[in-house]
Structures are given as C-alpha cells and as structure tokens.
N, C-alpha and C positions, 0 to 999 in steps of 0.2 A: 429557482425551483430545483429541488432535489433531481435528480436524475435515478430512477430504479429499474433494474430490471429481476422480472421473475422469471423464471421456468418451472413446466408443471407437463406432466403428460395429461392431467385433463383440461378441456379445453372451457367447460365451467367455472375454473377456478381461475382460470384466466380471468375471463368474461366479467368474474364478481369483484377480483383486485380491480380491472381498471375500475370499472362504473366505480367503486369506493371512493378510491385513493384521484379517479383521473385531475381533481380539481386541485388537489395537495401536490402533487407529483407528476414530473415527467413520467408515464410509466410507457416501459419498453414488457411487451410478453411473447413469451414463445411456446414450445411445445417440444422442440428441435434444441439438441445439443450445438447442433454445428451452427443455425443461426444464433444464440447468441452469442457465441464467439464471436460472430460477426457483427450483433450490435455492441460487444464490446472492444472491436477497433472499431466502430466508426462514430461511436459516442463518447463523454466523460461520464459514464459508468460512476457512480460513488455505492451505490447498495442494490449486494445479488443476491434476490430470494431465491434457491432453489427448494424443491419438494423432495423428498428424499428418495420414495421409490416410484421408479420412472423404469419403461420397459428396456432401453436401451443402456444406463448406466446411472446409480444411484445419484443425489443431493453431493454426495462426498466426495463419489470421483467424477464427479463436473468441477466441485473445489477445485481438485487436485489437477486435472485437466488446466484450469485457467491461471492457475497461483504462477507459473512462472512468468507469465506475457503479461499476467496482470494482479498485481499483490496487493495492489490499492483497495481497488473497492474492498466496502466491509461487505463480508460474507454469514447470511445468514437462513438456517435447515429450517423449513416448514414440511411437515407431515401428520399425516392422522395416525401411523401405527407408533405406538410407545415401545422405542425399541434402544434398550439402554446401552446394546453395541455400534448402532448407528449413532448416539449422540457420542460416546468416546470416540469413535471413528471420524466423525465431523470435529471433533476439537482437536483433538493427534493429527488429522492426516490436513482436514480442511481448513484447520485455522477458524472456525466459524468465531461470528459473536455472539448469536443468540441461537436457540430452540425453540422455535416453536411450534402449539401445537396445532393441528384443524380442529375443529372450525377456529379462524382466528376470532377475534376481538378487534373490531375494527380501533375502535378507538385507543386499544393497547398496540396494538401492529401501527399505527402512526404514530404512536409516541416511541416506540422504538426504529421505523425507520428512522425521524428524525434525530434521534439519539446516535445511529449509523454516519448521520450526515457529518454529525458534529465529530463523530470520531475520524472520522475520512478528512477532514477538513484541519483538525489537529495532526494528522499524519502526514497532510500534504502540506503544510507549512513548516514542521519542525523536517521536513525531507528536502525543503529549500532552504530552508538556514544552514544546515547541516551541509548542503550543496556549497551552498554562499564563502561560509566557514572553511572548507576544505579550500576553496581558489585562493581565498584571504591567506590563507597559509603556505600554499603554495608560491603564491606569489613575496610574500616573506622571503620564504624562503630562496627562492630567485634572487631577491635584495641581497640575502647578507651572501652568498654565494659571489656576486658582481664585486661586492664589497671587499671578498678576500683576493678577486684578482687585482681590485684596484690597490691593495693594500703588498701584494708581491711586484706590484710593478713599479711602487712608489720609489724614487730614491732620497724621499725626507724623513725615512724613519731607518734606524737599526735594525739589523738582523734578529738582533732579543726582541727589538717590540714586534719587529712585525711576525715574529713567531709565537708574542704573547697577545697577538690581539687577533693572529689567526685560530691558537685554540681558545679563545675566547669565543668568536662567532662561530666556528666548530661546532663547540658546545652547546652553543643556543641555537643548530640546525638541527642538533644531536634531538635535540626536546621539539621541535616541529614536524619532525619524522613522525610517520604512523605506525606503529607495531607492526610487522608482518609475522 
C-alpha cells in the first residue's frame, strides 16, 4: 500500500483526502508543519501532498524545509489559487512533480499519486544499484591495489615487468576512480 502523506491548514481537506483515498492508500494528514516532519521520520513516506498557502509557511517552503532529510519522496503542490509564481517556485525551489489544482479529481489525484509511487520506487532502486555499484568498485579496486603489493613483493618477476604490470593496474584503478 502506498504510503502518503498530506498537509493542508484546512482541516476539511484533510477530512475529504482520507475518507477518498483511505482505501487506496496509507494516508498520513496533518495540519502542522512540524508533525509531518515527524511522520516523515517515522514512516516510509513515498508521496507528500502539500497545499500551497498555509498560515505558517507556503507548499514550497515545507518542500524546501524537508528536501535535505528527505529527497525521496515525490513531492507534490495542491492548491485552489492559480498562482503562476508559486508553481515556478515549487519546481525551482521544491523540486515538485505535479500541480495541482482544488477542488481535486479524485480519480485524477489517484492516478497521479500512483504515478508518484512508481516514480519513488524507480528512484529507490536505481539509488540501490548505484549504492550496490559504487562497493563493487570499490572493492575492485581494493583487489587490484592488494594485487600491486603482491606484485612488489614478488621476487619471480623483473623489475621491467613488475613496473609494467604495475602501471598497467595503475591504469585500470586510474578508470575506477570517481571524478572529484
């Protein structure tokens, strides 16, 4: 089951998300900046509706607030005013996915949460490959490292080879290195 959570300073909107969605989705809702913060450390969070104007700090800067503790979930602006600096704002600052608008569409609003899901889910696997990948090479690279002391300590090879089969592995540690 998706994991979502909303925030909204009204508490209707709350009220009308869960009853919709409560059967499709885990739904987590607030009202409170600071609690969802807190349901997103103690939940897996995959998709954050925020509403954009709220009394204490807009949709964008709750974004901007949560994107460094937490970058994963897909983040997406629900509001009723048409406000075409708040939607550049949410894509510049908050990274958002979508826009959208009140009143929602239920049935549009669940095909885009789930649409969230599966982006969140493509992020979080290509971010364990990517994890996976980095050890893989590291650990290579450990190998051919071990490999040039075993190759200095040798005494069944020449000086020539062992200096041409050290910049050889060199070489191929030279290409497993990561840009900095």
């Amino acid at each position: 089951m998706i994991n979502v959570l909303y925030i909204d300073d009204e508490e209707h909107n709350l009220t009308s998300f869960r009853a919709a969605f409560r059967r499709d989705f885990k739904v987590f809702v607030t009202t409170e900046p600071s609690e969802a913060v807190r349901i997103l450390v103690e939940n897996p969070i995959e998709v954050v509706i925020s509403d954009q104007k709220m009394p204490t700090l807009s949709g964008v800067e709750f974004f901007e607030l949560i994107m460094p503790d937490h970058p994963n979930p897909v983040r997406m602006l629900l509001t009723g005013h048409a406000d075409i600096d708040a939607v550049i704002d949410a894509i510049n600052k908050g990274q958002i996915y979508k826009y959208i608008s009140k009143p929602w569409n239920e049935a549009e609003l669940k095909r885009l949460v789930e649409e969230a899901s599966e982006l969140f889910q493509f992020r979080t696997a290509q971010d364990m490959q990517a994890s996976d990948y980095s050890k893989r090479l590291y650990s290579a690279q450990d190998k051919l490292e071990s490999l040039i002391s075993e190759i200095k300590s040798s005494s069944d090879l020449s000086d020539d080879n062992k200096e041409h089969y050290i910049g050889t592995i060199n070489g191929a540690i030279a290409l497993l290195q990561v840009p900095t």
